[in-house]
N, C-alpha and C positions, 0 to 999 in steps of 0.2 A: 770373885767376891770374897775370898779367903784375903785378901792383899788389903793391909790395912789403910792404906792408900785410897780406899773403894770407897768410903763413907756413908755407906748405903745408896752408890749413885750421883750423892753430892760431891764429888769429886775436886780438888783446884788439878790435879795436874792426871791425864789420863794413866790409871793403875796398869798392873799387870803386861806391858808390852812386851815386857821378853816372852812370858806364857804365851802371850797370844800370837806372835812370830810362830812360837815353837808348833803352839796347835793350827793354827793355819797354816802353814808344809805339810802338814799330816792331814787335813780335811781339803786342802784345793788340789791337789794333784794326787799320781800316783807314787809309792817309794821307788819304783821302777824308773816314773821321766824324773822324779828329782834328785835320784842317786846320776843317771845318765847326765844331767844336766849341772849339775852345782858337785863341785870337787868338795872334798871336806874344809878345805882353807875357807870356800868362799860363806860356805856354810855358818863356819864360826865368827868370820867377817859380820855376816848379814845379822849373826845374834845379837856381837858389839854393838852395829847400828842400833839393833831394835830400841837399846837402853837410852837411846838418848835422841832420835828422830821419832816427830812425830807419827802417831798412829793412829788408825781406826779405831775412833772414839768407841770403847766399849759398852755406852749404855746403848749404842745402836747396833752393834755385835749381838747384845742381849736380848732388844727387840725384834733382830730377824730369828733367831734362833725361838721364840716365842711365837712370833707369828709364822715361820716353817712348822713347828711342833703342833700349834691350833688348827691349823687348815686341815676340814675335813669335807668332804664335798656332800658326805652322808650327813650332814646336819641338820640339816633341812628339812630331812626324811627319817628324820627319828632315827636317826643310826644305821637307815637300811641300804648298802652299795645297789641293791638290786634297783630301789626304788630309783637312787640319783640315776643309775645306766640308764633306769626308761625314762629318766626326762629330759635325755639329751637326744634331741633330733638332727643336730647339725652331723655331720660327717667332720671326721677329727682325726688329724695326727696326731701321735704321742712319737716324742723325739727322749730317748732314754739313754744315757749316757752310760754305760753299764759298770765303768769303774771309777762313777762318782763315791765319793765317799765322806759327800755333806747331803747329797740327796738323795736317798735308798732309792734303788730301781725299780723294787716288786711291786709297792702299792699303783704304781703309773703303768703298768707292763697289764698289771690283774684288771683295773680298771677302762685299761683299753680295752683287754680282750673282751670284758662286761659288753661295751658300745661298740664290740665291732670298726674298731680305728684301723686308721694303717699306724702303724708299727716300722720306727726304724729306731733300730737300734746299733748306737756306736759301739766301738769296743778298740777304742784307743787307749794309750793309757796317760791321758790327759785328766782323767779324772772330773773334777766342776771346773776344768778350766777347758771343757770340751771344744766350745764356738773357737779356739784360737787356733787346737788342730784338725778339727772335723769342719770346718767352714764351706767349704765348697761342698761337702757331702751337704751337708742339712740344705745349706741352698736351692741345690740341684732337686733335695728330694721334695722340700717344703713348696720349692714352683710348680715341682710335676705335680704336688698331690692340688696345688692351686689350681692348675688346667685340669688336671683330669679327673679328681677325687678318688684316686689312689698313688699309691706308693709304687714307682715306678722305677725299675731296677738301674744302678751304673752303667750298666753293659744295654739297656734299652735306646733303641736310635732316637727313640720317642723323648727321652729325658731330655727334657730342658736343661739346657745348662748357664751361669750366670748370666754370659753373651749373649744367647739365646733370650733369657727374660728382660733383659733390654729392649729386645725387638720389639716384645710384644707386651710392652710398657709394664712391666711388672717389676720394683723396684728391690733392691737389694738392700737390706739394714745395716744399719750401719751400727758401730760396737754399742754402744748405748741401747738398742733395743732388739738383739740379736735374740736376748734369751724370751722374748715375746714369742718367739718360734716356737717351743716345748709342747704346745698344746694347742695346736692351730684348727678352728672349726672351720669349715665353710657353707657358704651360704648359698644354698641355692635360690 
């Protein structure tokens, strides 16, 4: 919004793209996979592009980071976590990414424990680009907790695995609604 460019929004040509290259490597992954993954060359490559391919229109950059910042589930309840926990009756997994670092861990981690969720927690360093190296895990774990209404270990015979939820007609998402996973209730 500092980029004169910006207009208040009324924009002709999308502002700030190099910034926002620069901050998106620093909020979708971890410095770990994007040091291991991009050499410095490709790195300074990828800047040059930013200046001149198009990008992710910033007034919708703006709007998710508003609507990520607004969501509060205590709303409802006058502010109270305790209240919202009792008014969840479904059984629910919370899938937490743990070296996200566009979507803090703790509030989702506190607010399972409130409802008594199962709980799985990654710990790759994929960061919010988790579904592309944790895929089979969330899978495996988001089917068992579908059959069984818990969270049901790697090492269990029981887990379901992709294969497996084939059999028993249970369908695997596909990239467009993978991240529907994060907070899966079920219904009895």
């Amino acid at each position: 919004m500092n980029d004169p460019g910006w207009k208040g929004g009324n924009y002709d040509e999308n502002p700030a793209r190099v910034a926002n290259a620069e901050f998106g490597v620093l909020v979708l992954t971890t410095p770990q996979r994007y040091n291991r993954l991009a050499t410095r060359k490709q790195a300074l490559v990828s800047l040059e592009k930013a200046k001149t391919e198009p990008a992710f229109d910033a007034n919708n950059h703006r709007r998710q980071a508003q609507a990520m910042m607004s969501l509060d589930v205590s709303d409802t309840f006058a502010g109270s976590m305790e209240k919202a926990a009792d008014a969840v009756k479904a059984k629910v997994l919370v899938v937490v990414p743990m070296q996200d670092h566009s979507v803090t861990p703790g509030p989702a981690l506190d607010f399972g424990k409130q409802i008594h969720a199962g709980i799985l927690m990654l710990d790759s360093d994929c960061g919010h680009q988790w579904m592309s190296c944790d895929h089979d895990q969330v899978v495996g774990a988001v089917s068992s907790f579908v059959v069984s209404g818990r969270v049901v270990p790697a090492s269990d015979p029981d887990r379901r695995t992709p294969a497996s939820d084939r059999a028993v007609g249970l369908k695997q998402p596909d990239r467009a609604s993978r991240a529907a996973c994060l907070v899966l209730p079920v219904l009895q």
